[in-house]
Structures are given as structure tokens and as C-alpha cells.
Phi, psi and omega in degrees: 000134178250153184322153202036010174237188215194130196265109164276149174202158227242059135350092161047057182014040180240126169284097178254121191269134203254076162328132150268103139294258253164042181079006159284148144237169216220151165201123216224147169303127171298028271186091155295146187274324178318326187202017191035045170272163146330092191304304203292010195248045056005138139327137155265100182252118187072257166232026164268147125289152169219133188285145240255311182304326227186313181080023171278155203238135168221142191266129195252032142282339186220035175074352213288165190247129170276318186202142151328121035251017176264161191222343184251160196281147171271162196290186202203127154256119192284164183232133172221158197240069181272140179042044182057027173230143210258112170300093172253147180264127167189121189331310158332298199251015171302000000 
């Protein structure tokens, strides 16, 4: 995946969006917290999301709700990179 753009991928039926920063990867629940839409049809500004509905800003290095009307984090995952391939971790699916 190359920088700024990003993979949803569908876990145990939780949507999870896999970021390229600037060759970081980030990987966050597609999941507005405001109104549980989708996160991934928004614009991406900077290390923003913006949400496609309503237009709440979440940040997706750290899940956090940046601006109204969501106010609580979309969840977060760690990400690793083994053999060129981009990991997300999480005890659920161990």
C-alpha cells in the first residue's frame, strides 16, 4: 500500500481501515462514533478522516474525535509489518 492512501478490511465482522502515512501504518475501526457509519467514504486531510455524514474529524493515528458531533475514539490497532506484509493486532483474533 503507498503513502496516503488505505485498505478496509473486514475481521470477525468488525471493519477495520489500515492506513499508509507517510510510510507509517495506522490502523483504526471504520466506525463513526456519532452515528456508526462508515468512516472511509470522508475525505482524508492530513492525519485526519473526516467523516462522510455529519463531518466530524477523527484522528487516525489515535482513534481520538477531533471535532463535533462525535466526541468519544473510534477504537485503534496496532499494526506491524512482517515479511512485507501489514499486520493488524489484536487479542481477539490471536
Amino acid at each position: 500500500m503507498t503513502p496516503g492512501n488505505f485498505k478496509v478490511v473486514d475481521v470477525d465482522d468488525v471493519l477495520i481501515a489500515v492506513f499508509n502515512l507517510d510510510g507509517q501504518y495506522y490502523a483504526i475501526e471504520d466506525n463513526c462514533t456519532h452515528d456508526g457509519d462508515c468512516l472511509t467514504g470522508g475525505n482524508i486531510e492530513g492525519d485526519e478522516i473526516v467523516c462522510p455524514r455529519h463531518g466530524a474529524h477523527f484522528s487516525i493515528k489515535t482513534g481520538e474525535a477531533l471535532s463535533a458531533p462525535a466526541y468519544e475514539a473510534t477504537a485503534t490497532f496496532p499494526v506491524r509489518v512482517e515479511n512485507g506484509m501489514v499486520q493488524v493486532i489484536d487479542d481477539r483474533w490471536d
